[in-house]
Backbone as CSV, one residue per row, in Angstrom:
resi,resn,N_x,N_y,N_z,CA_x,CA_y,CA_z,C_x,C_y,C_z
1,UNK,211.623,231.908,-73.634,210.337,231.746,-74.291,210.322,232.633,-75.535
2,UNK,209.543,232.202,-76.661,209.900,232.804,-78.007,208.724,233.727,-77.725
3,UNK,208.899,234.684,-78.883,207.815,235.744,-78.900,206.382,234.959,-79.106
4,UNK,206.310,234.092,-79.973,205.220,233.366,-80.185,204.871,232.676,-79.245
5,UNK,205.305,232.005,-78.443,204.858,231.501,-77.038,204.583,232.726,-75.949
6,UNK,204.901,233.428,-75.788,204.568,234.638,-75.013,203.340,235.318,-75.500
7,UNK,202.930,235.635,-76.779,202.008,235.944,-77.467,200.876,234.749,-77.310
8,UNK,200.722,233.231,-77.726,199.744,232.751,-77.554,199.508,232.518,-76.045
9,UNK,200.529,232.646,-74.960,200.247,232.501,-73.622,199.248,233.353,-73.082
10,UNK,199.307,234.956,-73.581,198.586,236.260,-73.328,197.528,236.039,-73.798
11,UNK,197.036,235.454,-75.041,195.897,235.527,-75.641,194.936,234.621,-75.385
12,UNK,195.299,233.813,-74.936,194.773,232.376,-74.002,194.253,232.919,-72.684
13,UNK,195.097,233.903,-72.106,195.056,234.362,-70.974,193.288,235.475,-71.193
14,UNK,193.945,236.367,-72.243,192.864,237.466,-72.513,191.263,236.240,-73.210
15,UNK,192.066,235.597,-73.867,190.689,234.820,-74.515,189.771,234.139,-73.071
16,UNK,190.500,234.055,-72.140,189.592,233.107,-70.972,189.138,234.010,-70.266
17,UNK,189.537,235.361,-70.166,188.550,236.480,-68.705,187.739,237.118,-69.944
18,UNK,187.881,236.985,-71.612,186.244,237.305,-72.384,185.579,236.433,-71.905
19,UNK,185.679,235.241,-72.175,184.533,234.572,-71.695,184.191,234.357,-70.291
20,UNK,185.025,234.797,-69.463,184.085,234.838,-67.915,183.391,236.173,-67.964
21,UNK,183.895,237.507,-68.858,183.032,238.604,-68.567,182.055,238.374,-69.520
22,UNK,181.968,237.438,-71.115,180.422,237.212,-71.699,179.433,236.432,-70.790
23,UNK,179.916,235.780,-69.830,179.127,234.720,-69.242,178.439,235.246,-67.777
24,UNK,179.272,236.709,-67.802,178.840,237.457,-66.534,178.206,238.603,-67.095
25,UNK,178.254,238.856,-68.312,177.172,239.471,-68.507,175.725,239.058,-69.553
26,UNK,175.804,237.587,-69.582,174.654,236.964,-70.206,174.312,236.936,-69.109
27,UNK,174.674,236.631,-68.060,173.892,235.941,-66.820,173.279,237.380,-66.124
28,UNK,174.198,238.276,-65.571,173.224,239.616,-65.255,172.327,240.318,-66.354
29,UNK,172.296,239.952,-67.878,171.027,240.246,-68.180,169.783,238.939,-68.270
30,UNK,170.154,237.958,-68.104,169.241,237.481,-68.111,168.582,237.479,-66.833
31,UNK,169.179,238.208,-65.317,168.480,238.139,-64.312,167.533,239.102,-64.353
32,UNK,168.264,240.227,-64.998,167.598,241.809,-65.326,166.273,241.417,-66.050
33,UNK,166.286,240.799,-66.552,164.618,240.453,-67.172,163.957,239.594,-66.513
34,UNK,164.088,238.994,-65.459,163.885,238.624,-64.602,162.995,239.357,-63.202
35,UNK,163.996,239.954,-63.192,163.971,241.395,-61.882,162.843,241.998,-62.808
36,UNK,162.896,242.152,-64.023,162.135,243.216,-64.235,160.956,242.882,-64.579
37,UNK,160.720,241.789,-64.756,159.339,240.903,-65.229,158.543,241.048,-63.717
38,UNK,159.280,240.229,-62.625,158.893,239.848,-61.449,158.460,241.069,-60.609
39,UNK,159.238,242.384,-60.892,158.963,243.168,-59.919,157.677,244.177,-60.720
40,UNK,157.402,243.951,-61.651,156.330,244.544,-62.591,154.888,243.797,-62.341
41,UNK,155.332,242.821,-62.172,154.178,241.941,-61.673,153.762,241.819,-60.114
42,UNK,154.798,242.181,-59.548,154.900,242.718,-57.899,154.049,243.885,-57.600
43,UNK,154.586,244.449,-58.187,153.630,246.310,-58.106,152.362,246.055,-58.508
44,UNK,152.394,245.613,-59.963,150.969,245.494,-60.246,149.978,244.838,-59.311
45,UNK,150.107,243.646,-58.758,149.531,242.788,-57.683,149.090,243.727,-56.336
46,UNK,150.560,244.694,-55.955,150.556,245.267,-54.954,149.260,246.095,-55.053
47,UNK,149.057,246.636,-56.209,147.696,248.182,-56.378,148.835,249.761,-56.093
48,UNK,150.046,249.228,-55.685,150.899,250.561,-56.035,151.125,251.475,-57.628
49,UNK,151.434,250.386,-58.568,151.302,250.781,-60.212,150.290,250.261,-60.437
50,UNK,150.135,251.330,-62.005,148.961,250.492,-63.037,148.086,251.417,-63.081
51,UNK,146.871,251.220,-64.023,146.228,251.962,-64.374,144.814,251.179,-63.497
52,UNK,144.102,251.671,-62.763,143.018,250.942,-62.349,141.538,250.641,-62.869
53,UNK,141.019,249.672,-62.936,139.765,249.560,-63.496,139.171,248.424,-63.677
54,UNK,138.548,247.323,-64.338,137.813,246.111,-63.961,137.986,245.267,-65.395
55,UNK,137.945,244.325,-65.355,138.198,243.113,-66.700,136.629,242.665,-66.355
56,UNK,135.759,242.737,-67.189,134.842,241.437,-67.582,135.597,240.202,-68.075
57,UNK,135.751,238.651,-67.241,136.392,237.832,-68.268,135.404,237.143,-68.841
58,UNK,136.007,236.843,-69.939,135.796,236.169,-71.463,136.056,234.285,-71.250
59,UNK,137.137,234.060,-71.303,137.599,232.577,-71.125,138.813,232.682,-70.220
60,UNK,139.233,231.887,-69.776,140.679,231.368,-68.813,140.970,229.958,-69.285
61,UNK,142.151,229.672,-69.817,142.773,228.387,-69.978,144.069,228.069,-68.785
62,UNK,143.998,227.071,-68.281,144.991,226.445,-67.463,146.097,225.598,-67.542
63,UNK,146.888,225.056,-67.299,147.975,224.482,-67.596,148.391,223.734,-66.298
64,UNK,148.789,222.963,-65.951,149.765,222.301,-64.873,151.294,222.472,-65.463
65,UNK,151.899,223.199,-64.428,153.054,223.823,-64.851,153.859,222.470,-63.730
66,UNK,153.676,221.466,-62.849,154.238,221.163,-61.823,153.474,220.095,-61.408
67,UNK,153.817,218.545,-62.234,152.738,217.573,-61.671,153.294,217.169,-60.242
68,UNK,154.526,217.164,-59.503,154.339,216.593,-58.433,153.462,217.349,-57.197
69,UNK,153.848,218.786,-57.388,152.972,219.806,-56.770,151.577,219.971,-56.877
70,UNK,151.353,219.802,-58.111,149.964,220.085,-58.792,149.877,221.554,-58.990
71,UNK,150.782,222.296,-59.464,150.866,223.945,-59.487,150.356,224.020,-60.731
72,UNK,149.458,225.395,-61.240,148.682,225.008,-61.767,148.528,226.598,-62.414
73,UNK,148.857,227.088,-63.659,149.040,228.609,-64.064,147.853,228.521,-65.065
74,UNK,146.604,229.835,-64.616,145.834,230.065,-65.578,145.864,231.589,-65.374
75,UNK,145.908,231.530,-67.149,145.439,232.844,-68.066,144.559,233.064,-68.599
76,UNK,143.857,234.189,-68.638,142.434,234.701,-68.660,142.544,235.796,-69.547
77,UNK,141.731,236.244,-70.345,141.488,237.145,-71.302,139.841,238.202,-71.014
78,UNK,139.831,239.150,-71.143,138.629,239.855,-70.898,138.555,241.321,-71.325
79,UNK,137.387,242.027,-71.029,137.481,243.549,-71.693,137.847,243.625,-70.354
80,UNK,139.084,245.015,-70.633,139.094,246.054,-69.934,138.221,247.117,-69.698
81,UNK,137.791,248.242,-68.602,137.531,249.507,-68.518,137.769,249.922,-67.239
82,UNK,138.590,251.148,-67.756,139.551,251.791,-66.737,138.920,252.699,-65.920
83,UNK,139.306,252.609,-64.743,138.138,253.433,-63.559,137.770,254.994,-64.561
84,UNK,138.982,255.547,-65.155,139.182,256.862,-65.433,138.399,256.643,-66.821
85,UNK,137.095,257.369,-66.892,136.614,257.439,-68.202,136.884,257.779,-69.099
86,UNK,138.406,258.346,-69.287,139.368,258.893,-70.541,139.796,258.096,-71.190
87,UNK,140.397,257.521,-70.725,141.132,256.245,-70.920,140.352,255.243,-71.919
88,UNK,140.560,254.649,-72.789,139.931,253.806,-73.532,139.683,252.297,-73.374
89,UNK,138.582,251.853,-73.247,138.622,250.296,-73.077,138.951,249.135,-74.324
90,UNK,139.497,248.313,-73.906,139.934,247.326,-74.572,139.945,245.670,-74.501
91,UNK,140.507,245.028,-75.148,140.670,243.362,-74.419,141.744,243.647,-73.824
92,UNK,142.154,242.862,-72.696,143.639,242.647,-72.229,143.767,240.652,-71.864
93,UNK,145.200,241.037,-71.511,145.099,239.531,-70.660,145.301,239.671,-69.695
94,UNK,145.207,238.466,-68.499,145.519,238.223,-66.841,145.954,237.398,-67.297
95,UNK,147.565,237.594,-66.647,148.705,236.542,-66.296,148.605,236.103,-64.761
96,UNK,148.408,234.428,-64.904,148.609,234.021,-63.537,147.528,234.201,-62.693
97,UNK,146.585,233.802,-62.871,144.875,234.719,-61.961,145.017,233.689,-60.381
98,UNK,145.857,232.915,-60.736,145.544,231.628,-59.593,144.311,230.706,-59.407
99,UNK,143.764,230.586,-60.331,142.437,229.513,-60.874,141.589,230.611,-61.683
100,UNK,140.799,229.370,-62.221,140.096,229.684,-63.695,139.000,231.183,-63.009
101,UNK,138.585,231.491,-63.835,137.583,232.916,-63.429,136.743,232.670,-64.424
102,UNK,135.223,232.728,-63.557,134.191,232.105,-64.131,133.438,232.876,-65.380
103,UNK,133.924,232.859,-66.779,133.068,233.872,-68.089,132.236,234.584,-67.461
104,UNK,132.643,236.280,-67.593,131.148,237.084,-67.214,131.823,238.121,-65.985
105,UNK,132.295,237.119,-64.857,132.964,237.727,-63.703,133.679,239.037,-63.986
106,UNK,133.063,239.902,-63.055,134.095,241.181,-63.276,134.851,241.274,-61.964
107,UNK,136.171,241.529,-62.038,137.395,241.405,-61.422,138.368,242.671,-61.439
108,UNK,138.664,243.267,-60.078,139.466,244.494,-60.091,140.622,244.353,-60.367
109,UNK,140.932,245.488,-61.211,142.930,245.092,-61.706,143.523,246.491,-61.330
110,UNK,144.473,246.189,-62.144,145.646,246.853,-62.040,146.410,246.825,-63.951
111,UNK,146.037,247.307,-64.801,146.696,247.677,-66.041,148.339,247.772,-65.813
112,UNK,149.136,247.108,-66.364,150.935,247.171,-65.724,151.187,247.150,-67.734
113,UNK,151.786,247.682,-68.444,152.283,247.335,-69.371,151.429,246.271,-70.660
114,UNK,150.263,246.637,-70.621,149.216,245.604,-71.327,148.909,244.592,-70.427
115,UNK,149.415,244.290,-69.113,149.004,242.888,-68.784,147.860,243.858,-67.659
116,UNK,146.542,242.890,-67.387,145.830,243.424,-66.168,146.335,242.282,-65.158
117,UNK,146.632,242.549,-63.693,146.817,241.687,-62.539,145.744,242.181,-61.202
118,UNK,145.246,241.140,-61.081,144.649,240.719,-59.997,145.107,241.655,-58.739
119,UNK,144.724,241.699,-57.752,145.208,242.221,-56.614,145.379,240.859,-55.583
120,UNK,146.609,240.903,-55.325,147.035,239.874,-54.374,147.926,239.594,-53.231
121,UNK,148.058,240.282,-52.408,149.292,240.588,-51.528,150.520,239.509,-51.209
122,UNK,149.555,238.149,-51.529,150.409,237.162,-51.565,151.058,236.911,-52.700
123,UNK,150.614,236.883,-53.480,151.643,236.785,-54.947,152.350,237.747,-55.129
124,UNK,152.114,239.358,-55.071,153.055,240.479,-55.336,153.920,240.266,-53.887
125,UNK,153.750,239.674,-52.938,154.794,239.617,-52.347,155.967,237.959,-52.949
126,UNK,155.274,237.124,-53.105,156.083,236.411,-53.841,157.082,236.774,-54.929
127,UNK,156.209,237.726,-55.735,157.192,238.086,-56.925,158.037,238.998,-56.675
128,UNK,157.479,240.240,-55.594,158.839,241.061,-55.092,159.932,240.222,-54.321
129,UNK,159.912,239.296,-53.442,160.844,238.589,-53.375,161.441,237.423,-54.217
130,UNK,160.937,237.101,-55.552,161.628,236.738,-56.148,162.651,237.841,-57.493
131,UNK,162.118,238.949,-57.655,162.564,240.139,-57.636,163.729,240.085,-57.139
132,UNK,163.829,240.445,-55.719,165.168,240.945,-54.574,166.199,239.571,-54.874
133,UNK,165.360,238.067,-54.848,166.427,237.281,-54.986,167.088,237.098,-56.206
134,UNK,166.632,237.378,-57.601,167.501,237.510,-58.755,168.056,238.922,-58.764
135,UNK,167.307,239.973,-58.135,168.821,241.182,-58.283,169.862,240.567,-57.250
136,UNK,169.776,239.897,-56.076,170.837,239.384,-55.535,171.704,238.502,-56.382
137,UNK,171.486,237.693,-57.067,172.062,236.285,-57.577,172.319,237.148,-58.849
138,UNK,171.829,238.243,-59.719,172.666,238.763,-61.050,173.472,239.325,-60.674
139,UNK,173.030,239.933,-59.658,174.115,241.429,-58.974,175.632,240.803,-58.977
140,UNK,175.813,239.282,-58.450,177.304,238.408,-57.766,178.087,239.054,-58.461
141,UNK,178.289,239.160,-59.937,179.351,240.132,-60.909,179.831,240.921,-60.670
142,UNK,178.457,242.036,-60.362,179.013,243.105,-60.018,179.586,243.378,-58.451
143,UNK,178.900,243.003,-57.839,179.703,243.276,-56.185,181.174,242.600,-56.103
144,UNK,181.233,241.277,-57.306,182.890,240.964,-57.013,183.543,242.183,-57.617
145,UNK,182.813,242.758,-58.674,184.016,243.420,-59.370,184.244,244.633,-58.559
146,UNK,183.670,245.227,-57.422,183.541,246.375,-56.372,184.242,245.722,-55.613
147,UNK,183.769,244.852,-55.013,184.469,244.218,-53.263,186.157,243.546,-53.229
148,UNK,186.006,242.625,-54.506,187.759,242.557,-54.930,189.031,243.819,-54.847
149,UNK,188.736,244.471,-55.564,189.516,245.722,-55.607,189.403,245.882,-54.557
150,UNK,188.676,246.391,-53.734,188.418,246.862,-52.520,189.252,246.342,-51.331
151,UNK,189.236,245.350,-51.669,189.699,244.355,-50.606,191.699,244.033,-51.046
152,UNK,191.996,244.814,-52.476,193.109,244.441,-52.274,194.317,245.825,-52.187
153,UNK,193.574,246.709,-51.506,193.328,248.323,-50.926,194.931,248.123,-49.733
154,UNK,195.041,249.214,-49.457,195.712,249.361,-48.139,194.558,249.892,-47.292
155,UNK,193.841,250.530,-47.357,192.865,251.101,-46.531,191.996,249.700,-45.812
156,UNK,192.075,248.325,-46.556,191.349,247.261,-46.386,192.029,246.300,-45.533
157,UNK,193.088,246.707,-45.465,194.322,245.453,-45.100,194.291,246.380,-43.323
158,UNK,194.384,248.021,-43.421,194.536,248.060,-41.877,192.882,248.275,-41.106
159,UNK,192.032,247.891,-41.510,190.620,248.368,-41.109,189.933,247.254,-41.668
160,UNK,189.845,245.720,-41.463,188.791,245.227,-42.770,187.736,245.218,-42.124
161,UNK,186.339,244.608,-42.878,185.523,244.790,-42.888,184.593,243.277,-42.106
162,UNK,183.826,243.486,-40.976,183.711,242.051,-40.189,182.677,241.078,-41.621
163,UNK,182.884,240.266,-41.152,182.452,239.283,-41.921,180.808,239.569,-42.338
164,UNK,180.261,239.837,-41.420,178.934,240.522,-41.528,178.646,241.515,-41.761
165,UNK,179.145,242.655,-41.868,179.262,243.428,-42.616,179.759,243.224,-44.059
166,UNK,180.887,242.689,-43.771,180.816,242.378,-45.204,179.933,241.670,-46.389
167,UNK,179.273,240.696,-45.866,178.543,239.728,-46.709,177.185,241.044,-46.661
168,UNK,176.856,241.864,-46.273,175.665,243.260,-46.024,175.695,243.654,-47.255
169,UNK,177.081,244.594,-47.478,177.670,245.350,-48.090,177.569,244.768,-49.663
170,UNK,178.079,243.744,-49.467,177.833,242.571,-50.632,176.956,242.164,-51.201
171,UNK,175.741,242.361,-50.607,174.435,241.955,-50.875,173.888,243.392,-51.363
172,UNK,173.664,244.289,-50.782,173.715,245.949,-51.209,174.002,245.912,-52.619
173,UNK,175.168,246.157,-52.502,175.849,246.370,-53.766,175.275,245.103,-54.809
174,UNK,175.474,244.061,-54.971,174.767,243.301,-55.072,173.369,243.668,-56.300
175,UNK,172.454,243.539,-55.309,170.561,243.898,-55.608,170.490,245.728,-56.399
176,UNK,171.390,246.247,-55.594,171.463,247.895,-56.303,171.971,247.541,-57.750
177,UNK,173.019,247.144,-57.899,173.805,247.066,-59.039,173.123,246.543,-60.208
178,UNK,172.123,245.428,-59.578,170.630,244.371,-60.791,170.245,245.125,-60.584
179,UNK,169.419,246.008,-59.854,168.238,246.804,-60.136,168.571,248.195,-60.903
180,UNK,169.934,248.777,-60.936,170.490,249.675,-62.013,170.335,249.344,-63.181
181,UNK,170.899,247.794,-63.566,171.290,247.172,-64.940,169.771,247.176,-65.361
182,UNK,168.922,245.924,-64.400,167.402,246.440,-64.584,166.873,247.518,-65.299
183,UNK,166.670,248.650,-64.998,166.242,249.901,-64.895,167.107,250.559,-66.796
184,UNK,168.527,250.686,-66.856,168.972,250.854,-68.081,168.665,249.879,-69.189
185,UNK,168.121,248.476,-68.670,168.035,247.546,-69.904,166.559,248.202,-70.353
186,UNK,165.623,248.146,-69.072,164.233,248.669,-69.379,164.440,250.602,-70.039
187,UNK,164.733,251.423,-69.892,165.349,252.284,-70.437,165.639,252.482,-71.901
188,UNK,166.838,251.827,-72.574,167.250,251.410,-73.941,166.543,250.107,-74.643
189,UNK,165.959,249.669,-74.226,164.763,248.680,-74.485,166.029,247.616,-75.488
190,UNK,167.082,247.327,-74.553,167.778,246.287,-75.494,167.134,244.937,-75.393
191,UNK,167.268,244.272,-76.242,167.014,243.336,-77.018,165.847,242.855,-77.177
């Protein structure tokens, strides 16, 4: 084989694992904003974060996001004022109220990042588990790039790891690894 065939063989080689690691890391950040949208909206719902205090609303517009379902996303706009009389009042919005809210209505929130949310145990539990399931599904990258090596160990070959445990371990590593990337994207405020 000539040098030039050995050379474009390598670079073909190197040119195809860039693009599985750009495509593994478009995909774990796009879960990371994901994770981080969902679990912001989790807390807030929960009454764990946020700044507390009441929206007078103003108007709510609706949308059908889902005609076979009939699912149905309305956003609402209103003054804020925050339990804590320091704090300054303002307009905000409500993302997602789960039906229209009648002009006038005052409604307890939760302040998360400019957005006010509702208190809802059912939706902040929806969104924390949709949360856990995109740090699972961004995380896949990273737990192969841990569990591979791992697995091609001598320590792995005389001790492995039962199948259930393993797929644990995997999932761990996994949701930790999105909720790290999470956490540094929110951090350096990239992009």
């Amino acid at each position: 084989m000539s040098r030039a065939a050995a050379f474009r063989e390598r670079a073909s080689v190197v040119f195809v694992r860039l693009g599985v690691l750009a495509v593994a890391l478009v995909w774990m950040w796009f879960n990371a904003q994901l994770v981080q949208e969902l679990g912001t909206e989790s807390l807030g719902r929960s009454g764990w974060v946020g700044v507390p205090g009441t929206v007078v609303v103003s108007r709510c517009t609706s949308e059908i996001i889902d005609q076979e379902t009939a699912t149905e996303w309305t956003d609402c706009v209103g003054y804020f004022t925050p339990a804590e009389p320091s704090l300054p009042d303002r307009t905000v919005g409500m993302s997602n109220t789960g039906g229209a809210i009648a002009p006038g209505s005052t409604v307890e929130v939760r302040l998360v990042n400019g957005v006010a949310f509702e208190r809802s145990l059912f939706r902040a539990g929806m969104s924390g588990t949709g949360a856990l399931l995109f740090g699972l599904l961004g995380g896949v990258p990273i737990a192969a790039a841990v569990m591979v090596p791992y697995g091609l160990t001598a320590r792995a070959e005389r001790s492995p790891l039962r199948p259930g445990v393993q797929a644990g371990v995997f999932a761990v590593i996994a949701v930790v690894g999105q909720l790290l990337l999470t956490l540094l994207l929110d951090r350096w405020s990239v992009i």
